[in-house]
ZAMARGU-4260 file (C-alpha; in steps of 0.2 Angstrom, whole numbers, plus 5000, padded with zeros to 4 digits):
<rodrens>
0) 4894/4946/4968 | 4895/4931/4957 | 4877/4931/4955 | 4874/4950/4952 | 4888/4949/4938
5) 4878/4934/4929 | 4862/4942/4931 | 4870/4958/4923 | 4876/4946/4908 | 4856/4941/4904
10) 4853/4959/4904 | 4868/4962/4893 | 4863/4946/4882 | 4844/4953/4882 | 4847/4970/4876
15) 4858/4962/4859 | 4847/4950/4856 | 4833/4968/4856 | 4844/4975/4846 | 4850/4962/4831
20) 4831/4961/4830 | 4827/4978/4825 | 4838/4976/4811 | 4848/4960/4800 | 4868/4963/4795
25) 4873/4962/4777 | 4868/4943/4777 | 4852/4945/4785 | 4856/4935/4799 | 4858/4942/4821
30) 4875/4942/4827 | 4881/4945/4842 | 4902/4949/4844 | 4910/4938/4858 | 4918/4945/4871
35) 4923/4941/4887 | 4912/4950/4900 | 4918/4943/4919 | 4930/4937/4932 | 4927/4927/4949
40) 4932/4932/4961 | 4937/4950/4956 | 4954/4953/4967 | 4969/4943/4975 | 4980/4943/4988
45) 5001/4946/4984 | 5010/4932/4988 | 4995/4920/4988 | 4989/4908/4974 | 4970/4909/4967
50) 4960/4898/4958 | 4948/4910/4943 | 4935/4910/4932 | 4934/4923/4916 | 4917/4920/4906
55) 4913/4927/4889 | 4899/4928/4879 | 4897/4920/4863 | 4915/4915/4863 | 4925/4898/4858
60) 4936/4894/4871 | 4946/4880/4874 | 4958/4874/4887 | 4973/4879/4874 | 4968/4898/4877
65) 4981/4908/4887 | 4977/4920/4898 | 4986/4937/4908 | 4982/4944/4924 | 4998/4958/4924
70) 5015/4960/4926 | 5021/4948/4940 | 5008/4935/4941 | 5010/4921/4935 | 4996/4909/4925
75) 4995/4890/4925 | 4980/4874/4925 | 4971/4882/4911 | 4954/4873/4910 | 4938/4877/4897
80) 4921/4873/4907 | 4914/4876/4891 | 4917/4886/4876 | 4913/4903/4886 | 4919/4896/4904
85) 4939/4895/4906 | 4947/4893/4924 | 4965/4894/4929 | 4975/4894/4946 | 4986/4911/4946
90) 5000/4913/4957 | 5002/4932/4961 | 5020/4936/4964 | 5030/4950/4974 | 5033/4958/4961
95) 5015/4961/4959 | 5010/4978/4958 | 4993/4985/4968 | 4978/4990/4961 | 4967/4985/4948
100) 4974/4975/4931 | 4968/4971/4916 | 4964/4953/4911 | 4968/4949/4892 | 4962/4930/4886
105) 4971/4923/4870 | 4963/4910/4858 | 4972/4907/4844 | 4973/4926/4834 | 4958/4933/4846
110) 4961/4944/4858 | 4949/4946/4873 | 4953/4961/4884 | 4945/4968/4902 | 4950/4982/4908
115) 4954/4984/4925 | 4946/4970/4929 | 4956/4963/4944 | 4963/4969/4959 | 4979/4964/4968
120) 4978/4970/4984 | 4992/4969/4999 | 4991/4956/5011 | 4994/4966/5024 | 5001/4984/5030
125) 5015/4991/5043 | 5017/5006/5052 | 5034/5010/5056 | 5039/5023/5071 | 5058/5028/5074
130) 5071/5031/5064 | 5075/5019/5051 | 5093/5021/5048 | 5109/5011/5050 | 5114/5010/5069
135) 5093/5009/5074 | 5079/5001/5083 | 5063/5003/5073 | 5044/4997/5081 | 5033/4990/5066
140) 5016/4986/5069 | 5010/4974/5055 | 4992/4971/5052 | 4985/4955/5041 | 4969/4960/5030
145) 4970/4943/5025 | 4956/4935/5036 | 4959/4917/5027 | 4977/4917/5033 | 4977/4922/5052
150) 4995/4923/5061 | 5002/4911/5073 | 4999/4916/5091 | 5008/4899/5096 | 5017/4906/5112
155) 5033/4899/5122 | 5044/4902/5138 | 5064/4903/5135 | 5074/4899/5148 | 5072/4919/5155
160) 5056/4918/5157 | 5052/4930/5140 | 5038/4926/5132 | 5040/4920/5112 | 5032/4914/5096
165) 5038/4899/5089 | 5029/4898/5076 | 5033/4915/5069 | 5046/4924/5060 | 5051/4938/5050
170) 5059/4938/5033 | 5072/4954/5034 | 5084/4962/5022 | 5102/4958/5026 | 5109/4968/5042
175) 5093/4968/5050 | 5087/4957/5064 | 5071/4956/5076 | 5063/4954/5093 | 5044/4950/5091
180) 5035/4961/5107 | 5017/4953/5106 | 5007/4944/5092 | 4987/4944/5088 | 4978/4933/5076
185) 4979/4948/5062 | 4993/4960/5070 | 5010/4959/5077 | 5023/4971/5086 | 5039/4969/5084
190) 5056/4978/5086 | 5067/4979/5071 | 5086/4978/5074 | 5095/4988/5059 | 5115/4984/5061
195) 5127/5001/5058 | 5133/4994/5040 | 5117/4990/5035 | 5113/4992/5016 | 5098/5001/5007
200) 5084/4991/5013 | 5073/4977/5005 | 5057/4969/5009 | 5047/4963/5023 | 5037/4947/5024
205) 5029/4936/5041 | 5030/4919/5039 | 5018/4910/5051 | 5016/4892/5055 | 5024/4877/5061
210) 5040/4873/5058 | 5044/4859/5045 | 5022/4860/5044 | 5013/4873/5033 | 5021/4888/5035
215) 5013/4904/5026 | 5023/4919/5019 | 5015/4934/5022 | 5022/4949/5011 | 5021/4965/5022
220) 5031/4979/5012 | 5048/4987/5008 | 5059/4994/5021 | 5071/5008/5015 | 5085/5011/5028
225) 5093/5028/5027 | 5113/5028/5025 | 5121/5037/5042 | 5138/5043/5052 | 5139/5041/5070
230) 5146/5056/5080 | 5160/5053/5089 | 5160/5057/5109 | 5176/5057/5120 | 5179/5048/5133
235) 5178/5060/5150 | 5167/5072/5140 | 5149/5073/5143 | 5139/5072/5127 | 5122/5083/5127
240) 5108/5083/5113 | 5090/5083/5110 | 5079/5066/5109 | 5068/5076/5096 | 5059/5060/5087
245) 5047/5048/5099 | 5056/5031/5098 | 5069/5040/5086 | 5089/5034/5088 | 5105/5041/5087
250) 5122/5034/5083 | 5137/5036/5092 | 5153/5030/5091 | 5168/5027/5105 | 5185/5023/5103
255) 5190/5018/5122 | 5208/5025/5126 | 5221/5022/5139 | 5220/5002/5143 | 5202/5002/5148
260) 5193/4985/5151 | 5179/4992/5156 | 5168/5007/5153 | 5156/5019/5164 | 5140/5025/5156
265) 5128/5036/5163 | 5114/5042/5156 | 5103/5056/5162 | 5085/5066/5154 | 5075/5082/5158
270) 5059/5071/5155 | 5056/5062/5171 | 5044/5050/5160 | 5059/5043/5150 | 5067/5027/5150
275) 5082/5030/5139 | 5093/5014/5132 | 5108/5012/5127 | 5115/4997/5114 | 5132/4994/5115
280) 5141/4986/5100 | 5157/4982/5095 | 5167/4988/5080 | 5155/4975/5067 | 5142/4986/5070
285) 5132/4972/5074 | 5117/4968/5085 | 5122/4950/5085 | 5138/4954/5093 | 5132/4967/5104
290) 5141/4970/5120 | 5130/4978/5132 | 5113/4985/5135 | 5110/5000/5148 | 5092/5004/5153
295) 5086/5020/5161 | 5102/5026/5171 | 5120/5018/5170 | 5129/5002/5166 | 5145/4996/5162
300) 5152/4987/5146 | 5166/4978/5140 | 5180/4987/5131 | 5197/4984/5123 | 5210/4998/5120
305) 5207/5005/5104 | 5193/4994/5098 | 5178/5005/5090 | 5162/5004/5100 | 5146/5009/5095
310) 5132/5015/5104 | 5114/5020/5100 | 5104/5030/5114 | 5085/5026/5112 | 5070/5028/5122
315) 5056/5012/5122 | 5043/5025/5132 | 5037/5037/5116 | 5045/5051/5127 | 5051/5064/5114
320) 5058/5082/5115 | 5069/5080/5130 | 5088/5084/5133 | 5098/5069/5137 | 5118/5068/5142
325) 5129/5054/5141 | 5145/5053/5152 | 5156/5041/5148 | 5173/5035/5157 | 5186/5023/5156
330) 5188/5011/5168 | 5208/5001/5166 | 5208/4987/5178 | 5228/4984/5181 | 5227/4969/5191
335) 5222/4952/5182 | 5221/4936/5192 | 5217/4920/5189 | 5203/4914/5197 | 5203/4894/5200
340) 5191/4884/5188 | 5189/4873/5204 | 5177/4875/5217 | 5181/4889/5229 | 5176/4891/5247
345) 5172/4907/5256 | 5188/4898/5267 | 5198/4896/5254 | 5192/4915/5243 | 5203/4920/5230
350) 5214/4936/5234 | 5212/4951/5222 | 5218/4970/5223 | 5203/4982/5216 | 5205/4988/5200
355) 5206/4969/5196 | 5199/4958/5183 | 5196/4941/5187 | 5198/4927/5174 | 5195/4908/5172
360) 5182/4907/5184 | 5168/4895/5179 | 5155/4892/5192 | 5150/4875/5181 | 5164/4866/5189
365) 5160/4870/5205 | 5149/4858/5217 | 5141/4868/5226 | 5139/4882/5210 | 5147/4896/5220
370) 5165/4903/5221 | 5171/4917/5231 | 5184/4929/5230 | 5191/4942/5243 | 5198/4960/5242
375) 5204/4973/5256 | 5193/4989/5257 | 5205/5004/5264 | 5200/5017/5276 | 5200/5028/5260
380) 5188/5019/5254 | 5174/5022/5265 | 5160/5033/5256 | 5164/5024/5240 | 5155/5010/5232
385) 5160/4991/5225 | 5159/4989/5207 | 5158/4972/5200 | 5151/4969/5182 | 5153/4950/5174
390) 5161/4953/5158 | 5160/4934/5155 | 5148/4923/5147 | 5139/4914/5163 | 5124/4922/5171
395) 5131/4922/5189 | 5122/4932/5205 | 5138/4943/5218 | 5133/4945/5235 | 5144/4956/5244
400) 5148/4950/5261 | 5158/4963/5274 | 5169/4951/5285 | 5174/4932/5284 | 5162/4929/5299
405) 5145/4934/5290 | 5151/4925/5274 | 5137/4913/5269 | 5124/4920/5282 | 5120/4937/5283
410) 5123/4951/5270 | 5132/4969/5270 | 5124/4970/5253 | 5108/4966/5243 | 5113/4954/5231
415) 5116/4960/5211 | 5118/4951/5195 | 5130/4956/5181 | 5134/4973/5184 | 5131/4979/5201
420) 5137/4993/5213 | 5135/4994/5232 | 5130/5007/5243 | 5142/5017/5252 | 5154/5007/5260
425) 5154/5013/5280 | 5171/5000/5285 | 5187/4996/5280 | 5194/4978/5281 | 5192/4961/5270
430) 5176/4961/5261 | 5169/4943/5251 | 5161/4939/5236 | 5149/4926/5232 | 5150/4922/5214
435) 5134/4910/5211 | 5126/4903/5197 | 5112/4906/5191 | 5102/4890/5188 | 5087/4900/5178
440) 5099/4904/5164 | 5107/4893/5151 | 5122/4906/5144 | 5137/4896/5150 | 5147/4891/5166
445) 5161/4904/5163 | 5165/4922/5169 | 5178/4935/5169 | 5174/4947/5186 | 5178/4965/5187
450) 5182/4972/5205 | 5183/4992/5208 | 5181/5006/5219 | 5172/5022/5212
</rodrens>
């Protein structure tokens, strides 16, 4: 490009030097009016720094000159090569707007102008599917067109086994957080977190690299986050609408009534291809206080009496066009016992009376990593399940034994972690609980149990 823009200066030069010589000026003598005639190279990157040449013709520059590339970018180094050869370093800013700009050179009371002359282009793109709005998740796929600056595919384990990228992160407007879903050298996935008080929006950037290395900011674009109310539902009351939007959202909002300290979700679709998810969070509104996530059936979440909830029902398959119906029940555990913070035998199980909440248990301080409790299952009982959901902060793993005798050996009951219900029950008598720790996690010792029978 360089060398077809100097041969079309010769053939510019040529043709007024062919000119002045079929003809002198007032004084007799060939002129030729100097102007400035080229740039190199012809187009930059937002948010990157570029070294660039103008050259003129018959001009007098010197390393005083100012030049000005357009609002947002910023000019500094100026050096004359010669007196028609100047070179700067330019620094184009976010605030930089796309397209072509004129480049305007100053020496002294001259003026040197070239129209559209350079072009600021966008380092990269993003497509957005979903529903961006408060109380969302958002997929954005980014691409980078910039081939000079390729993004980090560093990869890591955490102590789940989930695959992440150390070296990458994203730059988001305030209230709204990020999981990264899988990264190649010039595109990215990720899932954009928007909280429920989440303000207007603001810009998107990448910035890849190592940390406390050379980390490079990649501009990406703005995100404009639309203003919503969630729709209440009632406890007891099935809720049914439409998932009209692939990957769309919509917010709800829960205020749990008499002394629940848990709460029943269910979650049902026409679509047999959907996967519907449900975020729980508190009265914040935000994903970095969430309570809960329920995938593709039910679940249960924490609660307190009369403390807002919110919950947005989203589907991660692209399903769309569906009905979908939430039913949602309170759950109020009137027994609490304390459960040791010692280590607890299936011998020596702690005595509880479903509904029951289970506090101080900590599997940390245990030796052996396991604590039990026990519970008497009525002959009313039969054809129900066991409920137990951790409410706590440990990772721990219930097995539900049927008898003090197969305590430790066999199993009733498959094992479950977190939240998990039995099959039918087809006995009455003394049932135990394993309470184990879950050595693959690193979220804490301590748990709070809750025991019921639906």
């Amino acid at each position: 490009m360089r060398k077809m823009g100097l041969a079309l200066l010769s053939g510019l030069v040529l043709v007024a030097c062919t000119s002045n010589n079929n003809g002198d000026d007032d004084n007799g003598s060939d002129s030729v009016t100097p102007t400035a005639n080229g740039v190199f190279p012809a187009n930059g990157f937002i948010g990157r720094t570029v070294r660039v040449e103008v050259t003129g013709d018959a001009t007098s520059w010197t390393s005083a000159a100012t030049l000005s590339f357009g609002t947002g970018i910023t000019v500094s180094s100026v050096t004359a090569a010669s007196p028609t050869d100047l070179f700067a370093d330019i620094a184009i800013g976010d605030g930089a707007t796309p397209g072509m700009q004129d480049v305007t050179v100053m020496q002294g009371s001259d003026t040197y102008t070239l129209s559209k002359a350079f072009e600021v282009d966008a380092p990269a793109s993003a497509l957005m599917a979903g529903t961006a709005a408060q109380g969302s998740i958002v997929e954005v796929q980014i691409t980078d067109v910039d081939v000079a600056n390729p993004f980090d595919t560093t990869t890591s384990t955490d102590d789940d086994g989930n695959t992440i990228y150390p070296n990458l992160a994203l730059s988001t407007p305030a209230g709204v957080s990020y999981l990264i879903e899988s990264v190649q050298p010039f595109s990215l996935v990720a899932f954009l977190l928007i909280d429920v008080d989440a303000g207007a929006g603001g810009s998107i950037a990448v910035e890849s690299g190592p940390q406390g290395g050379n980390v490079v900011e990649t501009p990406v674009g703005a995100l404009t986050i639309m203003p919503r109310t969630a729709t209440a539902i009632t406890a007891g009351t099935p809720t049914t609408a439409t998932y009209g939007t692939a990957l769309g959202s919509t917010l709800y909002s829960f205020t749990p009534g008499t002394a629940p300290d848990v709460t029943d979700l269910e979650m049902t679709a026409t679509d047999l291809n959907a996967q519907p998810d449900v975020f729980a969070l508190p009265a914040s509104g935000h994903f970095a206080d969430w309570d809960g996530f329920i995938h593709s059936t039910f679940g249960t979440i924490n609660t307190t009496q009369g403390a807002l909830e919110y919950y947005i029902y989203w589907d991660e398959t692209g399903e769309s066009s569906y009905m979908y119906t939430l039913a949602q029940a309170d759950v109020a555990l009137t027994t609490t016992t304390a459960i040791p913070d010692t280590d607890v035998s299936d011998a020596t199980a702690v005595t509880i009376t479903p509904p029951a909440l289970g506090t101080g248990g900590d599997v940390g301080n245990s030796p052996s990593g396991e604590q039990w409790v026990k519970f008497t299952v009525t002959a009313g009982d039969v054809g129900k399940s066991i409920h137990l959901v951790n409410t706590g902060g440990a990772a721990v793993i219930f097995t539900v034994y049927t008898s003090l005798a197969n305590a430790g050996t066999d199993t009733e009951f498959d094992s479950g972690e977190q939240d998990y219900t039995t099959t039918a029950i087809t006995t009455a008598g003394t049932y135990y609980v394993s309470l184990a720790a879950d050595f693959f996690s690193s979220t804490g010792t301590d748990y709070t149990l809750a025991v019921y029978i639906e």
